[in-house]
Legacy VTK file of the C-alpha trace (Angstrom):
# vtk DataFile Version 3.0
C-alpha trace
ASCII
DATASET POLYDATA
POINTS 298 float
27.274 -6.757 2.666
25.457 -10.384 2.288
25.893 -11.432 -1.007
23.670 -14.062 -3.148
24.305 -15.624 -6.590
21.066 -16.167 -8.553
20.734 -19.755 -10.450
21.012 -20.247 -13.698
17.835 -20.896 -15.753
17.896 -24.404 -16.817
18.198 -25.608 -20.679
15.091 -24.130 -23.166
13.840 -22.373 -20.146
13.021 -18.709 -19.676
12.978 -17.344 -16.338
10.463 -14.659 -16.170
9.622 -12.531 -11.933
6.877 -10.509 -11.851
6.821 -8.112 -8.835
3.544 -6.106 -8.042
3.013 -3.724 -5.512
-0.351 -2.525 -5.148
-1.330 0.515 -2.557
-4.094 -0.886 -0.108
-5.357 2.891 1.731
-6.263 2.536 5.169
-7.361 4.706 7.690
-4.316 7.418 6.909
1.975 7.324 0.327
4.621 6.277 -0.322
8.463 5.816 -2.552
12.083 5.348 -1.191
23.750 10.174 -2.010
23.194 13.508 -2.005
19.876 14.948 -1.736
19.587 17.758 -4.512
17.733 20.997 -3.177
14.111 20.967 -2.582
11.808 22.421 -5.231
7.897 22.599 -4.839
6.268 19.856 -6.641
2.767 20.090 -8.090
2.740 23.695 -7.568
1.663 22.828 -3.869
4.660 24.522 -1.751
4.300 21.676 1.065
5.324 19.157 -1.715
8.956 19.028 -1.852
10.868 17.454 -4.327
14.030 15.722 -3.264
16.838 13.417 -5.432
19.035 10.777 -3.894
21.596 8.852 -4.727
22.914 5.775 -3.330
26.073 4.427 -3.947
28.057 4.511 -5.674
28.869 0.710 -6.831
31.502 -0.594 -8.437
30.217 -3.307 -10.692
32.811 -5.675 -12.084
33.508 -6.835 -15.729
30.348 -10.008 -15.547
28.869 -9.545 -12.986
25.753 -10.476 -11.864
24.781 -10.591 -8.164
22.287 -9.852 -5.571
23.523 -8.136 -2.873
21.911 -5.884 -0.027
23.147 -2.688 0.914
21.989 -0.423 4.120
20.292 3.034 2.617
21.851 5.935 4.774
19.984 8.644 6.370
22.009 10.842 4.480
20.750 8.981 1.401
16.742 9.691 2.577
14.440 12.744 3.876
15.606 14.212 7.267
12.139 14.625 8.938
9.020 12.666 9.245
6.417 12.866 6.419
4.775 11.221 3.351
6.258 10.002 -0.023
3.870 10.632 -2.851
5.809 10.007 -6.104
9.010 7.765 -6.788
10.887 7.669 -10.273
13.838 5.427 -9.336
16.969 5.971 -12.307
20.733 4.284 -12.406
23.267 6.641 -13.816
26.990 7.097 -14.035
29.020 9.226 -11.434
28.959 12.102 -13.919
25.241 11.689 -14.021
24.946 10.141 -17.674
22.487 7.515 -17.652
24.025 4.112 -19.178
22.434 2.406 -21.652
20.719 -0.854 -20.446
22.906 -2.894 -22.558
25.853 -1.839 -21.237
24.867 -1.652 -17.584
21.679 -3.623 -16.686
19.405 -2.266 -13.608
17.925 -6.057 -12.696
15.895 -4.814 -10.022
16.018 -2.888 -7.265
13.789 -2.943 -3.893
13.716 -0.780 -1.316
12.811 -2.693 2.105
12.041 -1.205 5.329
13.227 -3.176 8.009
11.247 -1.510 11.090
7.588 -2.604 9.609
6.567 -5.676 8.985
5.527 -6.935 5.099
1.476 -7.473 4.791
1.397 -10.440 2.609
4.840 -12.298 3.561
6.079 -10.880 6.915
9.290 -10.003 7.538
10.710 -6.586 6.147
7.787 -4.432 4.059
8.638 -4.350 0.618
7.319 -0.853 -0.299
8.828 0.183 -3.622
10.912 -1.923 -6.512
12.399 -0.801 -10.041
13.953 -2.638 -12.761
14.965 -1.532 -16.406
11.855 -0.234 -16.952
12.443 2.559 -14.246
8.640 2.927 -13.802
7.126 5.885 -11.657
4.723 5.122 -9.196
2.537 7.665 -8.304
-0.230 7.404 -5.411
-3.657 9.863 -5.901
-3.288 13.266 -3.782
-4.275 13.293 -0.180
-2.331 9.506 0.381
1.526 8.820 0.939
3.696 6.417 2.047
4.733 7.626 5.558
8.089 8.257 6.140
10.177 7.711 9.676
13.617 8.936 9.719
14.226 6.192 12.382
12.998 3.307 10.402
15.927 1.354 8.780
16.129 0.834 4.965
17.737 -1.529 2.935
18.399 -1.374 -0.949
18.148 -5.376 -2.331
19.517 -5.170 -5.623
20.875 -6.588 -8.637
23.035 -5.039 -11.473
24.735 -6.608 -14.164
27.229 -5.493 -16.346
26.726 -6.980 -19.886
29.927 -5.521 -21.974
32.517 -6.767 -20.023
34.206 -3.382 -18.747
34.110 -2.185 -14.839
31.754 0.988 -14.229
30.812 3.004 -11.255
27.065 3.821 -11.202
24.779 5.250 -8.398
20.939 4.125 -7.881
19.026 7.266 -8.085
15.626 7.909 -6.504
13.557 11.446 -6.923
10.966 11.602 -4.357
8.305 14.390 -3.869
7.933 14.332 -0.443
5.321 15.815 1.839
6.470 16.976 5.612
4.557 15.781 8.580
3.811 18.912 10.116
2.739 21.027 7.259
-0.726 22.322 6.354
-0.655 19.177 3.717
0.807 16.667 5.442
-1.623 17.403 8.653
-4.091 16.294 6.212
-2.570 13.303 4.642
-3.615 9.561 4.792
-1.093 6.610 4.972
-1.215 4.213 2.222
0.057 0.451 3.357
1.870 -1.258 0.367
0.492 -4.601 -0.463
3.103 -6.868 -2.325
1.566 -9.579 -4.667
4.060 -12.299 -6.563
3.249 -15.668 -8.077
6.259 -16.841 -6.298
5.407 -14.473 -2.720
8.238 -14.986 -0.135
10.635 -16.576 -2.108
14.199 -15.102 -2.569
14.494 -15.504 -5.928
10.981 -15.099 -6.924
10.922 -16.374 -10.685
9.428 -19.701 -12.633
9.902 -21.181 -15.899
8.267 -21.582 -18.830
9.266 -24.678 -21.223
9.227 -24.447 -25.520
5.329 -25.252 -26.150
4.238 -25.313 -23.005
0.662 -24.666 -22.507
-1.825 -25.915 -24.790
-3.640 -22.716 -26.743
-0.386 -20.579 -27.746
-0.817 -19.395 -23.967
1.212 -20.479 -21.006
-0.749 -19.501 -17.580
1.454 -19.302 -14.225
0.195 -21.128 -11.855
-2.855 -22.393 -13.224
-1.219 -24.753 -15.971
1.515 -25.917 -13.924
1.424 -29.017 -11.959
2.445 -28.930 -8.163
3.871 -25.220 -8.503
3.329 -24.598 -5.411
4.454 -27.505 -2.258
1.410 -26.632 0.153
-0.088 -23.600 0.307
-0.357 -20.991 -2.900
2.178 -18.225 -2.818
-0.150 -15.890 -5.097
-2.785 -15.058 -3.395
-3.525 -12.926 -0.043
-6.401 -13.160 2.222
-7.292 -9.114 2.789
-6.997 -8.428 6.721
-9.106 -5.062 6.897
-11.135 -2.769 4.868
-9.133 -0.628 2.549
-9.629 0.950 -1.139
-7.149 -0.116 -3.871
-5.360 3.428 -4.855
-2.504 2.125 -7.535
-0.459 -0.801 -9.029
3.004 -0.980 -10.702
4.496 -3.945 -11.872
7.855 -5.157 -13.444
8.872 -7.823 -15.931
11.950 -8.582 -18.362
12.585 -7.448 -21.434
10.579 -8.946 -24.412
7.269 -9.336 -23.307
4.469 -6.701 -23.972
3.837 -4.666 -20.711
1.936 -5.170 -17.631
-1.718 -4.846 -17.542
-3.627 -3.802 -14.572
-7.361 -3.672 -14.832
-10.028 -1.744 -12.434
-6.817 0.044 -10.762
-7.609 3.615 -12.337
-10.116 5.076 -9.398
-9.694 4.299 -5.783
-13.767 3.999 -6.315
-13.464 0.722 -8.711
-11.846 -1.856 -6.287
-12.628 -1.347 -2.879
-11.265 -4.255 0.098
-13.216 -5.921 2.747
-11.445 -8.059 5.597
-15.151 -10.618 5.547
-12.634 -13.097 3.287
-11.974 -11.221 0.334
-8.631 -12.483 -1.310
-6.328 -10.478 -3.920
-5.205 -12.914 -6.073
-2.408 -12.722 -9.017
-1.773 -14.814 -11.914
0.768 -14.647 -14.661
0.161 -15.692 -18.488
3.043 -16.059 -21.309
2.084 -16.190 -25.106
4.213 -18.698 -27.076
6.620 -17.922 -28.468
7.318 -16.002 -25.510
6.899 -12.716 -27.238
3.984 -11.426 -25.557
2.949 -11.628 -21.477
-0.431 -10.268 -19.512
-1.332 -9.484 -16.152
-3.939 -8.969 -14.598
-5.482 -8.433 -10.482
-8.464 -9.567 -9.555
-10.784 -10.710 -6.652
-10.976 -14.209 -6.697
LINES 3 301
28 0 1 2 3 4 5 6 7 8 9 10 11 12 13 14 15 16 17 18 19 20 21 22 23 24 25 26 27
4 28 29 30 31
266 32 33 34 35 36 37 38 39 40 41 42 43 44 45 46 47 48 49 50 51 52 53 54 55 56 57 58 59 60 61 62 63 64 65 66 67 68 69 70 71 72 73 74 75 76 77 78 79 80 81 82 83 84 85 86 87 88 89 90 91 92 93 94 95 96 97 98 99 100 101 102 103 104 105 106 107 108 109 110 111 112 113 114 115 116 117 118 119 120 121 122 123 124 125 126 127 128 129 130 131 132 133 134 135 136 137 138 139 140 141 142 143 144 145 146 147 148 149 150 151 152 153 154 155 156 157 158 159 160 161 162 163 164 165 166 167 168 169 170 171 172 173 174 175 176 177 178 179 180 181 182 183 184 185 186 187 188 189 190 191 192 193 194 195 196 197 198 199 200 201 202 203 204 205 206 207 208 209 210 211 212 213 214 215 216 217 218 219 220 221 222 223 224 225 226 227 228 229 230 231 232 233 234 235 236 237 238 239 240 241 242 243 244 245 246 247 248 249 250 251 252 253 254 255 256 257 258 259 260 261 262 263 264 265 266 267 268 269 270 271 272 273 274 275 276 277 278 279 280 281 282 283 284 285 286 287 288 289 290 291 292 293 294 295 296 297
């Protein structure tokens, strides 16, 4: 297991990572031990719903670590087929779900190492979670397709903030559409696009100084000189025609929550590979009490 301390922030900074993963649909959905039993989903019988667990970790008394950890096949669907819906949870052997004072979820990111990532290369980020243990959803008839074969790894990062040891398991409950059923005959893969102001980096965060930016309103990367050495890490030149089908996000606590405009219909945003670029920026409100997203063609 390859392990990575994060940096401290330095004095009267705030380190704030924002992590979006937006659904670009191409010609054919997606999410991520012991699966619980199937049940229909959606009251469509081809949608299964499946919940994994992966783990279990033993966090220690302070910490607060990345570290990567292989996601078994045992811990994922045993056939081929599309992922439609992922609500990602952290919860205690017994199942009790820990408060996120006393054990913190950081983040957690599922990577599959047998495709390569759209904006960054390297392994495909295709799903993330953090405290806010948001559920992504993709619109029916699109899914993340699934190969048993490909190889998954769980990057992730959970702290313990009381000072006692705990044993917790990362949960995932998919609702999972087989290959080679009536549905899943007629499905469309989704390709996950992965937008971050800091895109590529391992530890993907920036700061923001007391009274920085001059309205009230600090804007990452626009009002900060040389943040990026060459060329920008937030923006991605689209490579084929697609339709934008959903966005989550993630940020710390404090802030107000993400924003995502002209996301709602795949009919509002639609890609074309003739030099359109996806661009992402991030804005803070002093006194750091309120943040804003928002996606747009640029």
């Amino acid at each position: 297991m390859l392990r990575v301390s994060p940096t401290c922030a330095r004095a009267c900074a705030r380190l704030i990572s924002v992590q979006t993963f937006l659904v670009l649909a191409l010609v054919a959905v997606l999410a991520v031990v012991a699966a619980a039993p199937a049940t229909a989903a959606s009251g469509n019988p081809d949608v299964k719903r499946y919940r994994y667990r992966i783990g279990p970790f033993h966090i220690q008394p302070g910490q607060n670590e990345i570290a990567f950890r292989p996601v078994l096949k045992s811990e994922r669907p045993a056939v081929p087929g599309y992922i439609t819906r992922i609500r990602p949870d952290l919860t205690y052997l017994d199942g009790r779900r820990p408060r996120v004072d006393v054990v913190h979820l950081h983040h957690a990111v599922w990577l599959n190492l047998s495709r390569r990532d759209a904006t960054m290369g390297g392994p495909e980020r295709f799903f993330a979670a953090g405290e806010e243990k948001t559920i992504f959803m993709l619109p029916p008839g699109y899914g993340y397709y699934y190969d048993p074969n490909d190889r998954w790894v769980l990057n992730h990062m959970l702290h313990d903030l009381v000072g006692k040891p705990a044993d917790v398991y990362v949960v995932y409950e998919i609702d999972f559409v087989p290959a080679d059923s009536p549905t899943g005959r007629k499905m469309k893969a989704a390709r996950p696009i992965w937008m971050d102001v800091q895109n590529g980096s391992l530890y993907p965060v920036f700061d923001v100084y007391r009274r920085a930016g001059g309205d009230g309103k600090f804007t990452y990367p626009d009002e900060q000189p040389n943040a990026y050495k060459g060329r920008p890490k937030n923006v991605w030149t689209v490579d084929q025609d697609g339709v934008l089908l959903a966005g989550a996000g993630h940020l710390h606590p404090g802030p107000e929550p993400l924003h995502h405009r002209d996301l709602l219909s795949p009919r509002k945003m639609r890609a074309s590979s003739s030099g359109s670029t996806l661009g992402w920026r991030w804005s803070v409100s002093r006194p750091l009490t309120s943040c804003s997203t928002s996606v747009s063609w640029v």
